[in-house]
N, C-alpha and C positions, 0 to 999 in steps of 0.2 A: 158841690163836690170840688170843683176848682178852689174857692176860696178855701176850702179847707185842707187840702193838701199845698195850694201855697203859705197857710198859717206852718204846715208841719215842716217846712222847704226852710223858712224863714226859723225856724225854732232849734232846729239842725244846725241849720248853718250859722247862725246866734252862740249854741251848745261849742259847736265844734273851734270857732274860733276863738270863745273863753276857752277852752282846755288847751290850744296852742299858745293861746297870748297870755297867759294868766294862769294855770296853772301847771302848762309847759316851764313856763319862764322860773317857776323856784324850783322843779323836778329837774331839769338841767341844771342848776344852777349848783343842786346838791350834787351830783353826780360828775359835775365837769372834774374833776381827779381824775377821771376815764380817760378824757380826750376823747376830741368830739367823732373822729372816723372810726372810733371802737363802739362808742356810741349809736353812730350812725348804724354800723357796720352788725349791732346788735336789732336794730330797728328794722332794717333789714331781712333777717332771720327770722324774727319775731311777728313780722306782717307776713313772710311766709308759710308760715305755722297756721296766723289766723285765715289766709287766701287755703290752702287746703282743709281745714276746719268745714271752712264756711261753705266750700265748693263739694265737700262729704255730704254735708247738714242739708245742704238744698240738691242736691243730687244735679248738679250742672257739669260732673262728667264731660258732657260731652262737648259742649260749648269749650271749655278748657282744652281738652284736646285738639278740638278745631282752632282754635286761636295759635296754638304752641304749634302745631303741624304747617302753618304759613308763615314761612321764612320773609315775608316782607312784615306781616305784622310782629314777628319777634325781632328785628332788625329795630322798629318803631318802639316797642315795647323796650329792648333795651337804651337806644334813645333816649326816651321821656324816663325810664327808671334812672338811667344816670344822671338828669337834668334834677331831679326830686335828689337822688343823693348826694347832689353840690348841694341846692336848696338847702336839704335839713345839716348837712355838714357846716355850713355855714352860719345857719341859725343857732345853731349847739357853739360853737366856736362862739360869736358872738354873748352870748349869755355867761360861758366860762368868760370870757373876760371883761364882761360886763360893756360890750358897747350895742346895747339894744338898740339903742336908738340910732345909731348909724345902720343896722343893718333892716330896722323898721322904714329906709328909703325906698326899700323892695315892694314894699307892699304899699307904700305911694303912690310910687309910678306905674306898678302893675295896672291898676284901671286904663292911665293914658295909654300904656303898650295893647291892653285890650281893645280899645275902642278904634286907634289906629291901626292895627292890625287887621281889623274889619271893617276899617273905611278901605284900606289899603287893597287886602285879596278878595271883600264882599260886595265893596260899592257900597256899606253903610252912608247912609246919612248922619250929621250929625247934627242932631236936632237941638233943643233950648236947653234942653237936661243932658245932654252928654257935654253940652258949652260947658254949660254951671258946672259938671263934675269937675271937668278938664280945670276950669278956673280955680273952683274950691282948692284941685290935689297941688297944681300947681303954686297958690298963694301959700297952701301949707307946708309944700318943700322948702320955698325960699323964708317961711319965718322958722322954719328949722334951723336953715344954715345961716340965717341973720343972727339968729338968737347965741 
């Protein structure tokens, strides 16, 4: 059972990243006439449409109410919401003007800021395969900015 919800975990997250890298990148690219905070700012609205949809559909009421009713989780929620709307403002920007690849740095160095972040507040280890990542992401920044 394990293996098979980690094949579905993997096939997901496989899914999800083609339609951000790849077929995000020509549906922005038609669209950047928008500019990308109208954009954003539609994306926005548009995931709030499908968060109440989906919050109908599964009948999670109430769990919704309890999140929105604790003023420190909404304080966090709007937090990490704004950090996601630089994020995709960014990324839209980026593809209107065509420097993907400068702003594909983000998702570089994201694993090194993950794995430090959890050596840093969890006491991770960094074991053979976090080395090798670290090394891989890093060799790959600098033949970016060599090249």
């Amino acid at each position: 059972m394990k293996n098979k919800n980690f094949n579905k975990g993997l096939t997901l997250t496989a899914l999800g990243s083609f339609w951000w890298g790849v077929i995000g990148v020509v549906y922005f690219k038609y669209i950047s006439f928008a500019g990308p905070i109208e954009v954003v700012i539609h994306r926005c609205i548009w995931t709030s449409v499908v968060l109440i949809i989906t919050t109908f559909y599964f009948s999670k009421w109430n769990i919704f109410f309890e999140i929105i009713s604790n003023k420190k989780k909404l304080v966090w929620l709007f937090f990490s919401g704004l950090l996601i709307f630089i994020n995709w403002a960014t990324w839209i920007y980026a593809v209107g003007t065509e420097r993907i690849i400068d702003a594909s740095f983000g998702y570089f160095i994201m694993p090194i800021l993950s794995v430090f972040l959890g050596y840093v507040f969890y006491n991770e280890k960094i074991n053979k395969k976090r080395g090798l990542s670290i090394i891989l992401v890093l060799i790959s920044i600098l033949f970016l900015l060599v090249k």
